[in-house]
N, C-alpha and C positions, 0 to 999 in steps of 0.2 A: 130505292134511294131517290127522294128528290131533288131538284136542284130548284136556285132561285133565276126570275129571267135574267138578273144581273149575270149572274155565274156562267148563264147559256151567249149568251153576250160576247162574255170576255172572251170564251172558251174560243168563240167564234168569229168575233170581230168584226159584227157588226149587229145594227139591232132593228132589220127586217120592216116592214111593212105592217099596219093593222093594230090592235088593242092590243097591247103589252099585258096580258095577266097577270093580276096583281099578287096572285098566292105561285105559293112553291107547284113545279110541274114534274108530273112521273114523265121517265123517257122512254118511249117503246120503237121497235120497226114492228113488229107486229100488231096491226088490227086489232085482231081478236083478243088483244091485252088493253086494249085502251078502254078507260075509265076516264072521271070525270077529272077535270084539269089536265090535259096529258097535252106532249109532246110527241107528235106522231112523224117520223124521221122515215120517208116515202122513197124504199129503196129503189136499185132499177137489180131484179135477183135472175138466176137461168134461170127459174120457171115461174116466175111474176114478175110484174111490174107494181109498186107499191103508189104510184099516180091513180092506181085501178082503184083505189081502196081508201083514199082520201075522204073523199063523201060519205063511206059510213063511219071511217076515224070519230069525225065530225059530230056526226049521230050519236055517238057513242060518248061524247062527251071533251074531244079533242079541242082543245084552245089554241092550239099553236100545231103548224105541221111547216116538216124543215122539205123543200122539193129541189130539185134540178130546172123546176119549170117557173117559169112566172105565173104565179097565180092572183086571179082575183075573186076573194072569199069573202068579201064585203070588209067592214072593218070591226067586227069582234071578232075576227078569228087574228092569230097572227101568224105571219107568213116572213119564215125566212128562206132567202134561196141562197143555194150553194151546188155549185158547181158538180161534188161528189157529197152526195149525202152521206155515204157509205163511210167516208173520212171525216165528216161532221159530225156523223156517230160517235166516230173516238176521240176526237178533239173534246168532245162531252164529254164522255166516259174516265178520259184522262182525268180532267178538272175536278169532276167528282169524288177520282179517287184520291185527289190533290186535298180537296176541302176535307176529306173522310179522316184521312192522317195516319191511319193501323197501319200496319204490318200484313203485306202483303208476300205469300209464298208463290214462285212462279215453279209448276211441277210442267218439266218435259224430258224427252229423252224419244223412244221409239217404238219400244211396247210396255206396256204397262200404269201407264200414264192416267189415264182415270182410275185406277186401282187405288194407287200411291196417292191420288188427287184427294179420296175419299177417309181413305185411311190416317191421312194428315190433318183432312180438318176434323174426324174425330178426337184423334190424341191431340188435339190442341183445346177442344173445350168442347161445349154442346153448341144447338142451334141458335143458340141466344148467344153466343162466343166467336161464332166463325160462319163467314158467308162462303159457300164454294161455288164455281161451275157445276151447274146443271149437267147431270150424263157427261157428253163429251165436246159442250161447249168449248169448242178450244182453237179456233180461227177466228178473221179481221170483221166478223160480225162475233158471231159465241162469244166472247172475251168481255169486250164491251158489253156486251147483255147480262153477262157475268157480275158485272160491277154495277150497271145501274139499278140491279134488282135485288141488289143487297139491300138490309133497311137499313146501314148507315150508322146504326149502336153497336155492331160488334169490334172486337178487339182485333181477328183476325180476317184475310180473305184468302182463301187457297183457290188458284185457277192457272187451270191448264193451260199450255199454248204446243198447241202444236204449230207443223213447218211441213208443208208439200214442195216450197219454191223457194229460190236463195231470197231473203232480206226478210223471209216472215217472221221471224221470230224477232227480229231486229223493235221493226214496226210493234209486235203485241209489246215488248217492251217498254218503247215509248208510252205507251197509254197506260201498261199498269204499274210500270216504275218497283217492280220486286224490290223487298231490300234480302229477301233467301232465296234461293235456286234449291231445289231438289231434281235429281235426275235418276229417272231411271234407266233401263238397259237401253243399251242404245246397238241399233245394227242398220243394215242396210235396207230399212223403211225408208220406201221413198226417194230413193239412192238415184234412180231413176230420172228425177229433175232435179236433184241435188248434186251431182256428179260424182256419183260414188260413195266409199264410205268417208274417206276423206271432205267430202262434202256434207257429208251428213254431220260429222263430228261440228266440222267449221262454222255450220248453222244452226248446231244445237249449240255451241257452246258462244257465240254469239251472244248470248243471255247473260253471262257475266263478263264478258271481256271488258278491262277498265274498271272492276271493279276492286274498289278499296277495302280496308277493314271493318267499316261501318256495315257492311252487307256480310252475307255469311251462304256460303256454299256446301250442300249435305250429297256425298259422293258414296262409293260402293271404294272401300280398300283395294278389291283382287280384280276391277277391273281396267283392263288395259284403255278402255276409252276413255272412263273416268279418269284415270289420268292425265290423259292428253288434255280437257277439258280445264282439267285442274290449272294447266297451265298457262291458260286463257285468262284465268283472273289473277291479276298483277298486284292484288293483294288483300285479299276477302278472305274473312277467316273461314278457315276449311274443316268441315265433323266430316270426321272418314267413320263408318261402318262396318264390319268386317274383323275378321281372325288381324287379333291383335291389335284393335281399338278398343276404344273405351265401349263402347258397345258391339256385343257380337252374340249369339244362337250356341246352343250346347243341346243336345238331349233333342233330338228331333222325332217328334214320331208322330206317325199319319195315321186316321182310323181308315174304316172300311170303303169310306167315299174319299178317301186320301185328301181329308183336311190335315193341316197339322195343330199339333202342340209342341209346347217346346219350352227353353229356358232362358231366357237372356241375363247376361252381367254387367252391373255397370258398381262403379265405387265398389267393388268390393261384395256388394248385394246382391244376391239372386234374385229373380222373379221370373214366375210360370205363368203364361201367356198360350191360351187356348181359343184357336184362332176360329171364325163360322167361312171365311175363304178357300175353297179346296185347291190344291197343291203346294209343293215344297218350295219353291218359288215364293212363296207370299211371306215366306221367313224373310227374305231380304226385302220385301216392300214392307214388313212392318219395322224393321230395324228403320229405316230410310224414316220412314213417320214418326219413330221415339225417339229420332237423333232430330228432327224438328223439334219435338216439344220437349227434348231439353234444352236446345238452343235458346230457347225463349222459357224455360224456367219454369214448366208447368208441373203439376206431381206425377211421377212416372205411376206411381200405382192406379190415380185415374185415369191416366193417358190408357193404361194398358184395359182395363175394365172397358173403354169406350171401342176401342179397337178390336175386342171381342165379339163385339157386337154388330159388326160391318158386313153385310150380307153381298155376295155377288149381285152386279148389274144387269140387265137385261140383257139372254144372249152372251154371260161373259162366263162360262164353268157354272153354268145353273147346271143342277141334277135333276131330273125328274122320274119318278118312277112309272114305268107303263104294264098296260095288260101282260100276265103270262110271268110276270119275275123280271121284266126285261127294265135295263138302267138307260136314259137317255138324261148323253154329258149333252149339254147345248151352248158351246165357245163358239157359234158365228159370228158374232158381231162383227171381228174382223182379224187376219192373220199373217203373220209375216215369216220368215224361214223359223227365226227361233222360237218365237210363240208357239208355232205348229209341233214342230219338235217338244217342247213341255210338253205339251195339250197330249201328244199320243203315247210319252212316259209315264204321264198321271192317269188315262184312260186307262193303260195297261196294268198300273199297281191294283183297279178297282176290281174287288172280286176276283182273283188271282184266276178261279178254277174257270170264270166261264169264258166263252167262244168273246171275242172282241170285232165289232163291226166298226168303219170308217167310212163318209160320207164328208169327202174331200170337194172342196170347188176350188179353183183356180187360187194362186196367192200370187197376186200382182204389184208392180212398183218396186221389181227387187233388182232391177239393172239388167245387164249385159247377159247375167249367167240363170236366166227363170228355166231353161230347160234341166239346166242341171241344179240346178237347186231341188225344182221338182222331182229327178233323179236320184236326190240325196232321203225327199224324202219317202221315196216310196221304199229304200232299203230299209231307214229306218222304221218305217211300217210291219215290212217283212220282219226287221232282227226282235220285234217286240211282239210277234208271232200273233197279228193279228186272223180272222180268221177269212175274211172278207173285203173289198175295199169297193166303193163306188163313188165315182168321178163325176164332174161335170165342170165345161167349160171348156179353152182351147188348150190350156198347162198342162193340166191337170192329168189326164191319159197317161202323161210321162211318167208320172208316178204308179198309175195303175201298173203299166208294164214292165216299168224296172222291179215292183214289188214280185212281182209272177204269181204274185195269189188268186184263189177266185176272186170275178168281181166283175163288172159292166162299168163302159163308158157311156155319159150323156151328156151330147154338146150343147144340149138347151135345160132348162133347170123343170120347165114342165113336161119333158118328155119323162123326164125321175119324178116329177109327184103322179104321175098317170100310172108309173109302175110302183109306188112304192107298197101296193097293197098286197105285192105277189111275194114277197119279202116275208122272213119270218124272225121277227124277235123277239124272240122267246126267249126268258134266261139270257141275256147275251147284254153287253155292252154298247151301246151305239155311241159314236164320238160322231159331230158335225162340225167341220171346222173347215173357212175358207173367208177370202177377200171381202169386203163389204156390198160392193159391187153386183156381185154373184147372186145376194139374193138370200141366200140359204137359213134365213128364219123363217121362208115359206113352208123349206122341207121340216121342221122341228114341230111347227105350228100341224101341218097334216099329221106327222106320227104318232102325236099327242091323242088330234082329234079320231083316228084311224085306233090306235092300240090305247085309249084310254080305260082307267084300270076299274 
């Protein structure tokens, strides 16, 4: 999406130093995206500094660059400064989405959130219909990158926001001004700087507090935090999902890699929904996505045909099959107590008869209780009769030895890619699931390359 310099202007209030480009300007913070006429927004990031990289902005075709620093770049270039680029960013980004006009879905909650994210802007139209967050763009840079890279003709925008610290969601807010909320599950993600689960609830649901009828709020009927949440908004029209709404699941059933199929009901109608997402779980993030696009009046029978078609994310319950008959589930991207718990019930439905392996790293940001959390999950590892379990990280052992199964601890992640060759999986199940942090696309990445078929 471009903007005009008036718009950059207003958004910003003030209008900089140097030749004012006379044509509309793309907005980027990254470099490597700039093209000709561009906006180059010169963050200060942990691991760069965006002042480093002005010079080839430049090169690159940059007409205007926003800095923290006073610069002089002769005067066809244009130079605005501002104190926080990083906030300049979204004061942009707002504006844009102010001039754009659509309907903008804001999806958060605590796991599942790019699922739901993806899922929604299918059942809402095609790629010509709906702009979304990229992967898991969903922080006070993501968000903004989100919106100004839409190209500004679709009807809808669905992006995620996530929340590590109180007032984040507040803040993506402001800048993308939702007029729907969808949420997913929500638990103690993050609880850690948020204070708890009660903290977590108060800064997800932050999202809609104050908000009227003209906005609309897409919840989960049976759970107890979506209600609380529900409560938050003081008068937004509310689609509950769930036994005993207008939309709800019948006739569940999962193939061999434990995708499902299924039936949902709405007016009176059936329709069967055959989903390419594995697990039973993904039944409540496609209701959550058909109660979007009824809200907004799309055909359920296209919505459903689009959502058919949603493939897992990189990293998110990919399958892949390896040497020897052996299945590798690869959910690292990232994990929290109840994620993990899914992840090792839908591991264990696959292929009932063979041996099930687990390659656990740490799941961190869960508050007060990470030892026994970890404790919880290594029982449930044991009660779903896995046949192995390997560790890595400082948590994570917890789980090893409350499970009592075979299996090795490793407190570094390349002390386990050094052994993973000694390992034998054959026929067998492997599930990788842990923290972000941790790493553990390396290990997925070696077993592929090691036991490739």
């Amino acid at each position: 999406m471009r903007l005009t310099p008036q718009n950059i202007i207003k958004a910003l209030g003030k209008k900089g130093s140097g030749r004012i480009p006379p044509s509309n300007l793309y907005i980027t913070n990254d470099s490597r995206k700039v093209k000709e006429n561009s906006l180059f927004v010169a963050m200060n990031g942990k691991k760069t500094n965006g002042k480093k990289f002005i010079k080839q902005a430049i090169q690159k075709g940059a007409s205007a660059i926003i800095s923290n620093e006073k610069l002089n770049l002769g005067k066809k270039i244009w130079v605005l400064n501002h104190k926080d680029p990083q906030t300049a960013y979204g004061k942009i980004a707002n504006t844009a989405r102010k001039e754009w006009g659509g309907n903008v879905i804001g999806i958060t909650g605590s796991i599942g959130k790019s699922t739901i994210k993806d899922l929604t802007a299918a059942a809402l139209g095609t790629n010509e219909d709906v702009a979304a967050s990229p992967y898991s763009f969903n922080n006070e840079i993501g968000l903004p990158y989100s919106i100004l890279n839409a190209k500004g003709t679709e009807k809808y925008m669905v992006l995620e926001m996530g929340a590590k610290n109180p007032g984040d969601i507040n803040y993506l807010k402001k800048i993308a001004e939702p007029n729907c909320a969808i949420y997913s599950f929500i638990c103690n993600s993050h609880a850690e700087y948020l204070g708890g689960i009660q903290g977590v609830i108060k800064e997800k649901g932050s999202l809609v507090s104050g908000w009227k009828e003209d906005k609309s709020l897409v919840i989960s009927s049976k759970n107890n935090h979506h209600r609380e949440i529900s409560k938050l908004s003081s008068g937004a029209k509310i689609i509950k999902w769930g036994p005993g709404e207008q939309i709800d699941s019948e006739e569940i059933k999962l193939d061999k890699y434990g995708i499902p199929s299924f039936k949902i009901k709405y007016k009176n109608k059936t329709y069967k929904v055959n989903l390419s997402l594995p697990g039973s779980f993904q039944v409540g993030n496609s209701l959550a996505a058909l109660s979007a696009a009824i809200n907004f009046n799309v055909d359920l029978n296209n919505a459903i045909t689009r959502i058919e078609k949603v493939k897992p994310l990189p990293h998110r319950k990919e399958i892949h099959e390896i040497r020897n008959d052996g299945i590798l589930l690869d959910d690292c991207y990232n994990a929290g107590a109840k994620s993990t718990k899914e992840s090792i019930r839908w591991a264990s439905s696959i292929s009932v008869k063979r041996p099930k392996v687990m390659i656990l790293g740490d799941i961190l940001e869960t508050g007060n209780n990470e030892i026994k959390m970890h404790k919880e999950i290594g029982k449930i590892i044991k009660d779903n009769q896995y046949s192995q379990l390997l560790t890595v990280g400082n948590l994570a052992k917890h789980a090893l030895k409350e499970s009592g199964i075979d299996g090795s601890h490793y407190q570094k992640i390349d002390d386990l890619l050094n052994d993973l060759k000694k390992y034998d999986f054959s026929a067998k199940v492997i599930l990788v699931k842990g923290s972000r942090s941790i790493r553990l696309e390396k290990i997925t990445k070696k077993i592929r390359e090691i036991f490739s078929t």
